[in-house]
C-alpha positions in Angstrom: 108.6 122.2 103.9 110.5 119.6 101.8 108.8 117.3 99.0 108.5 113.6 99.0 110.9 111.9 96.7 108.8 109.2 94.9 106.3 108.5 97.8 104.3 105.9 96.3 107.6 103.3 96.3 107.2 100.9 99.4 103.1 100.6 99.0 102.0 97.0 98.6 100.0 96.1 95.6 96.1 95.4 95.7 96.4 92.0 95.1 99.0 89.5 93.6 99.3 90.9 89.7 102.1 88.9 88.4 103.5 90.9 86.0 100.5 93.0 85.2 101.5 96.2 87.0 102.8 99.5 85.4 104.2 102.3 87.3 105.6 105.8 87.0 109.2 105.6 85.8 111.8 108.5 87.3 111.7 110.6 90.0 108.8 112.8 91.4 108.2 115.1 94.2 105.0 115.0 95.7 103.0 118.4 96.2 99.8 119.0 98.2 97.8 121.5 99.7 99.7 124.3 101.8 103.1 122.6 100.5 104.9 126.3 100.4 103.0 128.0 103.2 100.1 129.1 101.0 96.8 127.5 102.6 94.9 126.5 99.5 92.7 123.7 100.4 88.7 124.1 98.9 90.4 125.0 95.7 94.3 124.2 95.0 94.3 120.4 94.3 94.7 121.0 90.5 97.5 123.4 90.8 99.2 121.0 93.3 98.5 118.1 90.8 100.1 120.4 87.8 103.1 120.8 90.1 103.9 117.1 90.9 103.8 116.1 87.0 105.8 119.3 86.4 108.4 117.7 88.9 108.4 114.8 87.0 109.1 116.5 83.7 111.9 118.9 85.4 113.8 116.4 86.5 113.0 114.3 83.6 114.6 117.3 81.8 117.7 117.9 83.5 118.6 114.2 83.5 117.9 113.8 79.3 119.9 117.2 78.9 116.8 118.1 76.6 117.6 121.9 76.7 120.5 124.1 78.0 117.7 126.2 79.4 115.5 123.7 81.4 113.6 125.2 83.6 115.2 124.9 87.6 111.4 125.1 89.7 108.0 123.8 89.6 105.7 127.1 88.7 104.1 128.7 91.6 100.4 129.1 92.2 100.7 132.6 90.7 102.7 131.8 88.0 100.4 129.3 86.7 97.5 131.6 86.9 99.4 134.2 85.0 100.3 131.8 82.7 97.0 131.0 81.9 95.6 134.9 81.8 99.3 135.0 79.5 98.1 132.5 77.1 94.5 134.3 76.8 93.0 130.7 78.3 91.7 132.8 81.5 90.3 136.4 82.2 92.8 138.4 84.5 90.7 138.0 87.7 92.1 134.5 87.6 95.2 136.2 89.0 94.8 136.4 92.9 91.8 134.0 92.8 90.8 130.8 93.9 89.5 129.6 90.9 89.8 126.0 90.2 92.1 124.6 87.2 91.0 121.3 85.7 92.8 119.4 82.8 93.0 121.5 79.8 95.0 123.4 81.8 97.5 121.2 83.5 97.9 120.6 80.0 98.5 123.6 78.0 100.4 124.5 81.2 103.0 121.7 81.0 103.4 122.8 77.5 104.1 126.8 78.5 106.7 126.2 81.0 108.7 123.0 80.0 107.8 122.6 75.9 106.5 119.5 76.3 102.7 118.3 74.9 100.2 116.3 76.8 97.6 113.7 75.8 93.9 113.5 77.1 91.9 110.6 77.5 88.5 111.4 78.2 85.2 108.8 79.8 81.7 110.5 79.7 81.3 108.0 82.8 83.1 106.3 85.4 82.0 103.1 84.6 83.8 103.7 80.8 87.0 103.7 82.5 87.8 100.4 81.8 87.7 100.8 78.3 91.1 103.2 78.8 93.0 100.9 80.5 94.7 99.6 77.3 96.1 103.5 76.9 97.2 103.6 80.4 98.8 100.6 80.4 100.6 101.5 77.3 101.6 105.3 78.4 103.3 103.9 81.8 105.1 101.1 79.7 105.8 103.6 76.8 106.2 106.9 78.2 105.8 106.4 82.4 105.0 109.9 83.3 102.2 110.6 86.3 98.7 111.5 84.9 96.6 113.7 86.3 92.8 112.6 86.7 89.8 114.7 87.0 86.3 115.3 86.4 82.8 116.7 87.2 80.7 115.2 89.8 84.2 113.8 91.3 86.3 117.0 90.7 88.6 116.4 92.7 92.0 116.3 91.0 94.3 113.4 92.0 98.0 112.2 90.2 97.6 108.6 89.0 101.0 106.9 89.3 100.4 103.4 88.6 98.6 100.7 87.3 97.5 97.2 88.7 95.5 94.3 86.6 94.7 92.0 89.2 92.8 88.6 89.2 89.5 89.9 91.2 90.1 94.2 90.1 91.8 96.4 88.3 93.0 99.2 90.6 94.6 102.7 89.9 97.3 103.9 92.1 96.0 107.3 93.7 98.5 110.5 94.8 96.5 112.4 96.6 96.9 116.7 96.7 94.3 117.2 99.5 96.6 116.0 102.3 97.4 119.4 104.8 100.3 119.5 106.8 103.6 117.5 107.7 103.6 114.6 104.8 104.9 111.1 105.7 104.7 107.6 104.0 102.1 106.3 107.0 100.6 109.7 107.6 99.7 109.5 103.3 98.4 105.8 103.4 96.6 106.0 106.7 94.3 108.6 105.4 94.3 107.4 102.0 95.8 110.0 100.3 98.0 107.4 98.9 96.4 104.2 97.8 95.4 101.5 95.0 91.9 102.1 94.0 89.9 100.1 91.9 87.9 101.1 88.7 84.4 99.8 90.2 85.1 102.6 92.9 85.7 105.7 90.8 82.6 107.6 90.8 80.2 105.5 87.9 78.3 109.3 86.8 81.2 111.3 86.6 83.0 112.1 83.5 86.6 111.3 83.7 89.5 113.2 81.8 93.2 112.3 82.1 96.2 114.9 81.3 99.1 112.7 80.3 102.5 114.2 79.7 104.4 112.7 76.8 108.5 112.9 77.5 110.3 109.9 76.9 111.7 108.9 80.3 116.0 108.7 80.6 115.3 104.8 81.4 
């Protein structure tokens, strides 16, 4: 099944921002659940996420000429988990399982396989998101990698590829890995695995934490 190239592009914004919007900057390709024939929905969404941003760094790496040896693939599901078992983060039972990976290990993960670090932001509470939308801001002007997004009572991992300050809301834009089968720009948006969603929405309980690559972008 081929990836999305930058699906998030033609999606209208929330609301008229002006200039207040921030986006990814370079390519991407988008990954989901049962992407490369491997049905992993109830548990895969963080591995999908980690293999999105790792798109994003590839390519982001072959275009800056970083390394002689950049890496040529996203890591499989296996790799990953034996990755993490490599790097003593997991017990060896991870390998095979269906264990969910959160941020802490998207992170260390980026950093295994393309030598590059990641920053966390973390929210004890939804509501508290707000208060990091000066960092997010600043990472998509400065840095404009996608950020991953997960936490506890909303575990769900989603890629954050955007952001919107509008004059009612301020809205995150959403990439969502839980979509299953044949991925198209309607199909994503229609189901709203690809949309603009504001703060006041995000889950006010949950604790929040945000994996943020940090590779200048070959702007």
């Amino acid at each position: 099944m081929d990836r999305l190239l930058n699906i998030h592009t033609d999606l209208p914004l929330p609301e008229d921002a002006g200039d207040k919007v921030a986006m990814v900057t370079g390519d991407y390709l988008y990954y989901h659940y049962g992407c490369d024939g491997i049905d992993d929905r109830g548990w895969g969404c963080g591995y999908r996420t980690l293999q999105t941003l790792c798109s994003w760094v590839r390519l982001q790496q072959q275009q800056l000429s970083l390394q002689q040896d950049v890496r040529q693939t996203e890591p499989t599901l296996q790799e990953v988990q034996e990755a993490l078992v490599a790097m003593g983060d997991k017990p060896s039972s991870l390998i095979g399982s269906k264990e969910w990976i959160g941020s802490y290990e998207i992170c260390i993960c980026i950093d295994h396989f393309y030598d590059v670090p990641c920053k966390i932001l973390h929210v004890s509470r939804g509501a508290e998101l707000i208060s990091k939308i000066p960092d997010l801001w600043q990472h998509f002007q400065d840095i404009g990698s996608p950020v991953m997004m997960g936490g506890d009572c909303d575990a769900a991992s989603k890629g954050i590829m955007g952001i919107c300050i509008g004059q009612q809301k301020t809205y995150l834009l959403v990439l969502d890995p839980h979509f299953y089968g044949d991925p198209s720009f309607d199909a994503l948006r229609s189901s709203s695995y690809l949309l603009w969603k504001a703060l006041d929405s995000f889950m006010e309980n949950s604790f929040y934490n945000m994996c943020l690559p940090i590779l200048k972008t070959a702007r």
